[in-house]
C-alpha positions in Angstrom: 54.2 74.6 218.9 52.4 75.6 215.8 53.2 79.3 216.5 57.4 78.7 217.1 57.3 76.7 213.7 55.6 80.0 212.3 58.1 82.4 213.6 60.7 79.8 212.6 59.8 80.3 208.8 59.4 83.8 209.1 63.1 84.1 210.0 64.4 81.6 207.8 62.5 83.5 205.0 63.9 86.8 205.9 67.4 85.5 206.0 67.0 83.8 202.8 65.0 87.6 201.4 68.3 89.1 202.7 71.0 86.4 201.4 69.2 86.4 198.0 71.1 89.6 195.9 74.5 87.9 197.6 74.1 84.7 195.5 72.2 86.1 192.0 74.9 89.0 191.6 77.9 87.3 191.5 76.4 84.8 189.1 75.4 87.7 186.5 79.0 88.8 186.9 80.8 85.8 186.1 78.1 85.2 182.8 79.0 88.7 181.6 82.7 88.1 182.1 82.5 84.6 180.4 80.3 85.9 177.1 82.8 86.2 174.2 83.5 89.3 172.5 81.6 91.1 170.4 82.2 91.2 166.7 81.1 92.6 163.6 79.7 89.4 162.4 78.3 88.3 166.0 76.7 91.3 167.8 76.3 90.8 171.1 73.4 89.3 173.2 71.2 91.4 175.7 71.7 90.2 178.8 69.5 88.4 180.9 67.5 90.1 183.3 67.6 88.1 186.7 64.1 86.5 187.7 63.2 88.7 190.6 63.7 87.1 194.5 60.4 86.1 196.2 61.1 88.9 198.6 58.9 90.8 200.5 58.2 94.5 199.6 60.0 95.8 202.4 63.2 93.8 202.1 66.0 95.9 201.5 68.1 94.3 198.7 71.4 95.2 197.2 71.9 95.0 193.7 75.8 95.1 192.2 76.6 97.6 189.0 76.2 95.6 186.2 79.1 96.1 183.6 78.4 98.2 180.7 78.0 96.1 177.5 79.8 97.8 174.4 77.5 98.9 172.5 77.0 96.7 169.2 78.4 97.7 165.6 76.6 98.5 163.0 76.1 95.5 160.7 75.7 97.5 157.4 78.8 97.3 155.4 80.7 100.5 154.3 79.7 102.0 151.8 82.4 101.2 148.6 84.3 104.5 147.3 83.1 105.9 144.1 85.7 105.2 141.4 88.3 107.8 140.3 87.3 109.0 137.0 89.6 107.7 134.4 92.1 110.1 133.1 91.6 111.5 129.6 93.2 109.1 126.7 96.0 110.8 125.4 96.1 111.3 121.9 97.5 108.8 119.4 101.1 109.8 119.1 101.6 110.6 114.8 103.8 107.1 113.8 106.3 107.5 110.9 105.1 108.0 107.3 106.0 105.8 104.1 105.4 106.4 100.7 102.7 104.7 99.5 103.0 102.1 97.0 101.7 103.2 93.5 98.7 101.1 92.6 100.3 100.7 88.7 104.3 100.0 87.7 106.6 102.3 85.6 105.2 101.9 82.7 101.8 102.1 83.6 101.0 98.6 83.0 98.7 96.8 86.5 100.7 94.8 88.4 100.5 91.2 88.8 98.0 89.6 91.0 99.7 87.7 93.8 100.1 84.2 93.5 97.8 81.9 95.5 100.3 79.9 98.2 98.4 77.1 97.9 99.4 76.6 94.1 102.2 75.5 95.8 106.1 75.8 93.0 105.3 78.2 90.0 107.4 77.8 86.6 109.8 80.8 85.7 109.2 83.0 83.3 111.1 81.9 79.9 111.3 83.2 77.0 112.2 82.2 73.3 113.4 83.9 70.5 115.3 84.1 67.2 117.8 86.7 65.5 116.0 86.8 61.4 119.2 88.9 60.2 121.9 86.7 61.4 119.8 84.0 60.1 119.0 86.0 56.4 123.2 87.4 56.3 125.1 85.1 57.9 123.1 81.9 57.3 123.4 81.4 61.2 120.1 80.6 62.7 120.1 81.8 66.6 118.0 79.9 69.0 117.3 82.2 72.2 116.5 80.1 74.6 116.5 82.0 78.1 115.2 81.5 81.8 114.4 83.9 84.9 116.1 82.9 88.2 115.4 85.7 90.5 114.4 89.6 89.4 117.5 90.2 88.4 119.1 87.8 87.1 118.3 85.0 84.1 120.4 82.4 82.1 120.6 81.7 78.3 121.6 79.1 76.1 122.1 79.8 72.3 122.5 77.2 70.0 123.2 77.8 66.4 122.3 76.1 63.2 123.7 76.8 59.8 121.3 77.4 57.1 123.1 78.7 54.5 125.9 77.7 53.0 126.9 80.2 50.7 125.7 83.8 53.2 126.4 87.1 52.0 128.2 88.3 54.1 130.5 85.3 54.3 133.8 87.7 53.6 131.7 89.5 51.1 134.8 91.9 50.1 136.9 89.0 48.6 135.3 85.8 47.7 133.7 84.5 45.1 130.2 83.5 45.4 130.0 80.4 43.5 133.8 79.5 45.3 133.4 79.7 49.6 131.4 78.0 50.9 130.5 77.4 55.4 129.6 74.1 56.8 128.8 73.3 60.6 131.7 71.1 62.4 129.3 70.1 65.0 126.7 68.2 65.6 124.7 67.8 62.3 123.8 71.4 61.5 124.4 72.7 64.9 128.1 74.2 65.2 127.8 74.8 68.6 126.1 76.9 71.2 126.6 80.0 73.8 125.8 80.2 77.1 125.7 83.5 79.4 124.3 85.1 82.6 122.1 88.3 82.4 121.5 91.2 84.9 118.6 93.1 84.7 118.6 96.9 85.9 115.1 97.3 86.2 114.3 94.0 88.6 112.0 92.9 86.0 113.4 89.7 83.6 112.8 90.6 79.7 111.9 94.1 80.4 114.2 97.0 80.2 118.2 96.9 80.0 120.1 93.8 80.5 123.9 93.4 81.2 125.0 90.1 79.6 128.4 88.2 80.0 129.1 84.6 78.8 131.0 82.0 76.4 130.8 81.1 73.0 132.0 77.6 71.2 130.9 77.1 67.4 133.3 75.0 65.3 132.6 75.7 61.4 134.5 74.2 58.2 135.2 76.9 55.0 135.6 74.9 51.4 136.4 76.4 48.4 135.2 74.6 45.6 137.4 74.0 42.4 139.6 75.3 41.2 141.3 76.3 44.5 139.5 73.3 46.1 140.7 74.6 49.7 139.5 73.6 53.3 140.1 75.3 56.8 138.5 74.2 60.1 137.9 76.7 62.8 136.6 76.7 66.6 135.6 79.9 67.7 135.6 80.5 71.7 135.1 83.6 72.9 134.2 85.7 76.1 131.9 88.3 75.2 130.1 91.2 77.1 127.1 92.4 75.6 124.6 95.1 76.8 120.9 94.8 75.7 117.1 95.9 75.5 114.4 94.6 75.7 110.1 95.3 75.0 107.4 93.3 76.0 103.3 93.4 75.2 101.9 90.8 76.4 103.7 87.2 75.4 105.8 88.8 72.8 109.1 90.6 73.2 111.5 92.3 70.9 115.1 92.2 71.8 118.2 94.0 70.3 122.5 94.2 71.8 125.4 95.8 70.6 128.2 93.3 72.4 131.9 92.8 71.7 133.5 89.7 72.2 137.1 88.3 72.5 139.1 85.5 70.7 140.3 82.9 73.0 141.4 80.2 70.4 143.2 82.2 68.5 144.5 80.3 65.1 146.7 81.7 62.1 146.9 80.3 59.0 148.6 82.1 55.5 150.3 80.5 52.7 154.4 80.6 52.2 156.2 81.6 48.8 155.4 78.0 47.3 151.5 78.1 48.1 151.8 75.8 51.2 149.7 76.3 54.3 151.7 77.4 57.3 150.7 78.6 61.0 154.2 80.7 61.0 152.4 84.1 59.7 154.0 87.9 59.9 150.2 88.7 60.9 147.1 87.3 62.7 145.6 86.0 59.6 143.1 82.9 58.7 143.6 82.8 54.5 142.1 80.0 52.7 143.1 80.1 48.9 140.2 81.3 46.2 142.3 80.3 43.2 144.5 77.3 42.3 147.9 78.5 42.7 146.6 80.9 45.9 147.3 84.6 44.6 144.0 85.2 45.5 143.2 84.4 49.3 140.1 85.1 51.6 140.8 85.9 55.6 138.3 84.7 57.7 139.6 86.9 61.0 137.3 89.9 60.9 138.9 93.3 60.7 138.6 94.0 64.5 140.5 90.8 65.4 140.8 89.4 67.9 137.8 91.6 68.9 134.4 90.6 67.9 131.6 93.0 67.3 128.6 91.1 68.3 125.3 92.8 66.8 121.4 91.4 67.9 118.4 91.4 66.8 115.3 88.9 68.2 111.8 88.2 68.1 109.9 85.9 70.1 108.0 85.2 73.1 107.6 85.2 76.9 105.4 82.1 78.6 
């Protein structure tokens, strides 16, 4: 009994020995086939190597190819490309040239330091002057009173005062001193006042040339005393154009213009053969009488009339 159990194990044993490689290759197989991919990030596994049969020694076994595994990437990273050398800068292309601004003005004078923005509105410049001959001759006292808009152009005011009434050169070829005699027909002592615009060829108010055009109004009264005891009222409105020059050091300026003007209330005035005033006159002629029974007559049109020749000559200040 004992020795058919025996032989009984033997065989089972040797069956099993010889049915072992059927079951453990097909298992390996079906691992490999199910193992993912391999990747650069997940190399692959090595596979398993089968736990050998409890065989015996002289069992014959058969053992399936295993597949080839790919063989795994090399996990260092590329090396990164040396950069291209950077071309060569080209050279700076030569940009247009301008002239240079001088570091003094025309007349060799600094220029002005710029004005701070946050000073905020600065005054103009304005200046104020007067005329001594017309005031020593005439017995007209000219106050210049003038005020820069821009660079080029500036405005002026000039009222006039009379000072004198008996000038020299009121009609100095004809009158008698002691006899004519002006007086202003304004307001108190002022007769009246001119107003023009002035343009500046150098950009630079009360420096250099000036181009002046503009209106005058100046109502005066001539008297003759006695004998001829005479009186004539006169506005004088004109349009004059006047060119000038001007100097500055510092605050003060000296001014001079050579101007003429033209009569726009024009008004006659002569005598007929019985001594009586009348406007009907052969001539443009303003007469006011110098003697009682008016042989001897004073015309107070200038010799260039209706023309004006308009003659300057100031002194004052710039602030």
């Amino acid at each position: 009994m004992l020795e058919r159990m025996g032989k009984l194990v033997r065989s089972t044993a040797l069956i099993l020995g010889l049915a072992a490689p059927l079951f453990v290759v097909p298992s390996r197989a079906s691992a490999q086939a199910a193992a993912p991919g391999a990747t650069a990030s997940f190399p692959p596994l090595p596979a398993a190597t089968p736990a050998p049969a409890a065989t015996p020694a002289a069992a014959p076994t058969f053992i399936a190819p295993a597949a080839s595994a790919a063989p795994a990437p090399d996990a260092t990273p590329p090396p990164t490309p040396a950069a291209a050398p950077l071309a060569a800068a080209a050279p700076p292309r030569p940009g247009p040239s301008y002239p240079q601004p001088q570091p003094y003005g025309p007349e060799g004078e600094p220029p002005p330091p710029p004005r701070d923005p946050d000073q905020g509105f600065g005054l103009p410049d304005i200046s104020l002057r007067v005329d001594p001959f017309n005031f020593l001759l005439e017995g007209r006292l000219g106050l210049e009173l003038e005020v820069a808009l821009s660079r080029i152009l500036t405005l002026e005011l000039v009222p006039v005062f009379v000072t004198a009434h008996s000038p020299p050169m009121l009609n100095y070829d004809t009158y008698e001193k002691s006899s004519l005699r002006q007086e202003s027909n304004g307001w108190g002592p002022m007769s009246g006042a001119a107003i023009d615009a002035g343009i500046w060829f150098g950009g630079k108010p009360f420096r250099g040339y000036v181009l002046r055009a503009g209106f005058t109004n100046y109502a005066y009264t001539y008297t003759t005393t006695s004998p001829a005891n005479d009186s004539v009222s006169h506005t004088s409105r004109e349009f004059f154009a006047l060119l000038g020059s001007h100097s500055r050091w510092g605050a003060f300026t000296l001014a001079g213009g050579l101007g003429l003007g033209y009569e726009l209330n024009q008004q006659n005035r002569c005598f007929d053969d019985f001594g009586n005033a009348t406007s009907t006159c052969d001539k443009d002629q303003l007469l006011i009488k110098l003697n009682r029974d008016g042989t001897t007559v004073a015309d107070l049109h200038g010799y260039l009339y209706p023309f004006d020749l308009l003659v300057r000559f100031s002194l004052g200040v710039v602030f």
